[in-house]
C-alpha positions as CSV (number, residue, x, y, z in Angstrom):
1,X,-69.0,-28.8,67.0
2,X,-65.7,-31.2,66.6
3,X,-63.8,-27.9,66.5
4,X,-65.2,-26.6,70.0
5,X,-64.2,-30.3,71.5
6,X,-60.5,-29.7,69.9
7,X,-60.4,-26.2,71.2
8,X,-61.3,-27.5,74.5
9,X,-58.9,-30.7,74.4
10,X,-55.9,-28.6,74.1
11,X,-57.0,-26.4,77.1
12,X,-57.2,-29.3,79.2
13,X,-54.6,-28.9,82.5
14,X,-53.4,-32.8,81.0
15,X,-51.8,-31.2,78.2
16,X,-49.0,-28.8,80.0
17,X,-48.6,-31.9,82.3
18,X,-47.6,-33.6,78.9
19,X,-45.7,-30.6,78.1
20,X,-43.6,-30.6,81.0
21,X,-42.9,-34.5,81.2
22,X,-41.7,-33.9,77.6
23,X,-39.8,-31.1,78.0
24,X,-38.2,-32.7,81.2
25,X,-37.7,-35.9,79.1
26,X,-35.2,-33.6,76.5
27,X,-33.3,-31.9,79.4
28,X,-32.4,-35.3,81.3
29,X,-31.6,-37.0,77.3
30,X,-29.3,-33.9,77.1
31,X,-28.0,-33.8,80.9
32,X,-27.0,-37.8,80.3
33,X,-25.4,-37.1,76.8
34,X,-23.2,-34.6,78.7
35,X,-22.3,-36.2,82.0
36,X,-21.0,-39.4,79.3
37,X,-19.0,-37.3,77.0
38,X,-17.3,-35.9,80.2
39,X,-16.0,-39.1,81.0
40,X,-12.2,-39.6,80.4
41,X,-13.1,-43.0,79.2
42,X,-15.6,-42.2,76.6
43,X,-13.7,-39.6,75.5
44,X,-10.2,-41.1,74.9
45,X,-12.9,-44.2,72.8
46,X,-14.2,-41.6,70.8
47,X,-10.9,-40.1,70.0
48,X,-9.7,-43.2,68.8
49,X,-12.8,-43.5,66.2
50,X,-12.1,-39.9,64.7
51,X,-15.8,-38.4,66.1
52,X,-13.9,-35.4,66.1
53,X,-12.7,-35.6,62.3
54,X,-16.3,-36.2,61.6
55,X,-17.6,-33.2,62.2
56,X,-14.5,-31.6,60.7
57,X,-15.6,-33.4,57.4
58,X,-19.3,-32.6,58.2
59,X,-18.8,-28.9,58.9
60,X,-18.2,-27.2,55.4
61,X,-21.2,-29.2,53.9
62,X,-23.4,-27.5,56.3
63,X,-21.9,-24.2,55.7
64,X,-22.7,-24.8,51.6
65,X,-26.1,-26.1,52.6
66,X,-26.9,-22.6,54.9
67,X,-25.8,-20.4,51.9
68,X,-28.0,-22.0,49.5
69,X,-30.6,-21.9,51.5
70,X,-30.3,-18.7,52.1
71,X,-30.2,-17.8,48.3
């Protein structure tokens, strides 16, 4: 019986309002990040504290971890 209430719970119209506010939620977190790493400001600050040369220094790591993983 607790399975047929779960089964129904998720087929509730509430849960793809959820959906959508999340999903929307992501796009305007990702739409923000972009609109402030376009500005000439931010840009020329993060410049200046080697972001860039992070993920320079981050890259090869991840390329080491991808191979493994894919042993």
């Amino acid at each position: 019986m607790a399975s047929d209430i779960a089964v129904l719970r998720t087929n509730e119209p509430g849960s793809d309002k959820e959906t959508l506010y999340m999903l929307g939620g992501i796009a305007m977190i990702v739409f923000g990040t972009g609109l402030v790493i376009s500005s000439p400001f931010i840009r020329r600050y993060m410049s200046q504290l080697g972001v860039g040369n992070l993920a320079q220094t981050v890259l090869p790591d991840v390329e080491r971890y991808l191979k493994l993983r894919a042993m």
